[in-house]
N, C-alpha and C positions, 0 to 999 in steps of 0.2 A: 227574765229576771223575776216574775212573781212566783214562775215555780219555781225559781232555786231560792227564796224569800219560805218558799213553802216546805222546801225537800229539808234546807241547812236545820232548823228548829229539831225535824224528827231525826235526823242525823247524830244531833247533839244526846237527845234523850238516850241514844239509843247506844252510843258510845260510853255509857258512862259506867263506871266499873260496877261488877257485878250482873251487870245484864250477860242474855244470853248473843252464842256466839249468831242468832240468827234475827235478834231483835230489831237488827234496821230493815232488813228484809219481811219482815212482818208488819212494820211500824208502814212502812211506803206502800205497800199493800194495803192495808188498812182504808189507806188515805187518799188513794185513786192513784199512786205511783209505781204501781205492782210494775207495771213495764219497762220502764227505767233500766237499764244494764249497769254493772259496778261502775265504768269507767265514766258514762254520764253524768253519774250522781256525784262523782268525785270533783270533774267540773262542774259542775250548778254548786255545791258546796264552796267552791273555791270562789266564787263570781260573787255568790251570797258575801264573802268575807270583803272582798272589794269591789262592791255593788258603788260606792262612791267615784271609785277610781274609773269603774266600766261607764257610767251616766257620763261623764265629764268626756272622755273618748268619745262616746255616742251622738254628743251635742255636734262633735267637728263633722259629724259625719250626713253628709247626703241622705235625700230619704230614700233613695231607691237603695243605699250603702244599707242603710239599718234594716231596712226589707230583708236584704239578701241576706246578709251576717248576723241573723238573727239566733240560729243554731248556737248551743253551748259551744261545740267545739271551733264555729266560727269564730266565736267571739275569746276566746283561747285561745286560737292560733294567731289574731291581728291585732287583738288590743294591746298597747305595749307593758303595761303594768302587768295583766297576767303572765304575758310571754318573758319576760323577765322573773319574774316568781317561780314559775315553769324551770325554765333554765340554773337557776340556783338550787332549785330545790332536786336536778337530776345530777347536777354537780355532786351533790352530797351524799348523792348514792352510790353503795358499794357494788362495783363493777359486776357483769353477772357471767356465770362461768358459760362460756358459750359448747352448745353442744357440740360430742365428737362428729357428729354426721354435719355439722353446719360447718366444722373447721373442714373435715375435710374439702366441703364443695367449695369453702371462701379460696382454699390450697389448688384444686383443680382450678379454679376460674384465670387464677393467678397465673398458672402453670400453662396453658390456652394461653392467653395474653403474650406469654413469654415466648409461645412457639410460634405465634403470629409475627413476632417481632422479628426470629430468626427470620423466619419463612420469606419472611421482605426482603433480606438481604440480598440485593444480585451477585455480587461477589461471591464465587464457591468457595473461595480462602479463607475469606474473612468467614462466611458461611462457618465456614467447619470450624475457624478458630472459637467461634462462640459457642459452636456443641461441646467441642473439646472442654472450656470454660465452664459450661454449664455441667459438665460430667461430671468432671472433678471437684469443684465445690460439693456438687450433692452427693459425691462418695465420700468427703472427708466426713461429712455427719453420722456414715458408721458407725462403729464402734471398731475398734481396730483388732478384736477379736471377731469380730461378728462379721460373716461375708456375707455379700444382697443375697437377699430371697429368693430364689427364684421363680419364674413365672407359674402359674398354674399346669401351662400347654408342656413346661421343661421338668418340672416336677413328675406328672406321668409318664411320660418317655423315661426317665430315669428310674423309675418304678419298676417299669415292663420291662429294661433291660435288667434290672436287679433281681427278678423274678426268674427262677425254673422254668425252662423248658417243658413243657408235658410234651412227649412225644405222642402221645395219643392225638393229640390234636395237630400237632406237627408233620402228620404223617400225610401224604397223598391219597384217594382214592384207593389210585392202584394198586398203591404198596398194600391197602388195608388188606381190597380183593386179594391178592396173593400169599398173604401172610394166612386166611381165612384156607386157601386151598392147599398152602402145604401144613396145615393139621386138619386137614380132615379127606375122609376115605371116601372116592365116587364107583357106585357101582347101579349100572344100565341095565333097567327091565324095560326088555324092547315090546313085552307083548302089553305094558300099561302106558309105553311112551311117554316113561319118565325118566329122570335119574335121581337115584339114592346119595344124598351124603351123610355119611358117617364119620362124626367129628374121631379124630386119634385120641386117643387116651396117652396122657404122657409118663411115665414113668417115673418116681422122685429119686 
């Protein structure tokens, strides 16, 4: 309580219009509170404004309780005038857009949950009745022009089959050798114990 007695005063200074956007952060520095983090100061600020309400909590409490819950954010989380202050004042906050990489994982977790569920089933009827269930719900969210996506692994096999043939590469070994010796001419010098190829020339 005496540093948020100490923090709330340069807090106020420091909020008042026209200052700059880094004057409490200079102001607490200044003052030996350079280490303090935002969220700290915001409690000790807040303790400072109902420092009466915190003493009066403090007295019901045990002295090993006050020892322990000495922390700003102990005393935030269990006092009940702050946690009540707390709770109003998140009431009145404008929802906040959750990110697409958070929605998707809260959707995965959901979707696991849901397949544990099947998974239990012993019944294969019932079993299936509820894939069945579970299909068709999540295809009506389509668009009834739009067909699912398909997979990565289905997407390249339709590719490859969409794709030209190269017969260059199509071709076997042997076909290659043989196509190699019928355009081209072999002729045997037995006194170098070699032989000559001489590609054919083709005519247009």
């Amino acid at each position: 309580m005496r540093v948020a007695r100490g923090v709330a005063p340069l807090c106020m200074l420091a909020d008042r219009p026209g200052m700059s956007r880094t004057a409490r952060k200079t102001f607490l520095k200044e003052n030996g509170y350079g280490t303090l983090n935002e969220a700290t100061v915001s409690r000790l600020v807040l303790m400072a404004k109902y420092d009466t309400a915190i003493r009066a909590w403090r007295d019901t409490l045990t002295e090993h309780k006050r020892d322990s819950w000495n922390s700003p954010t102990s005393i935030c989380n269990r006092c009940p005038k702050l946690r009540k202050v707390i709770a109003e004042a998140n009431k009145n906050k404008p929802p906040r857009n959750r990110r697409k990489r958070d929605l998707m994982l809260a959707v995965q977790s959901q979707l696991d949950k849901l397949f544990d569920l099947i998974a239990a089933v012993e019944d294969i009827d019932n079993r299936r009745a509820l894939i069945e269930q579970a299909t068709s719900s999540l295809t009506k969210m389509l668009p009834d022009d739009q067909p699912p996506t398909p997979s990565r692994k289905k997407r390249g096999k339709a590719k490859a089959a969409a794709e030209p043939v190269n017969d260059d590469f199509s071709k076997t070994a042997e076909q290659v050798v043989d196509e190699e010796r019928a355009t081209e001419t072999r002729i045997a010098i037995p006194a170098l114990g070699m032989v000559m190829r001489i590609p054919t020339v083709k005519s247009d």
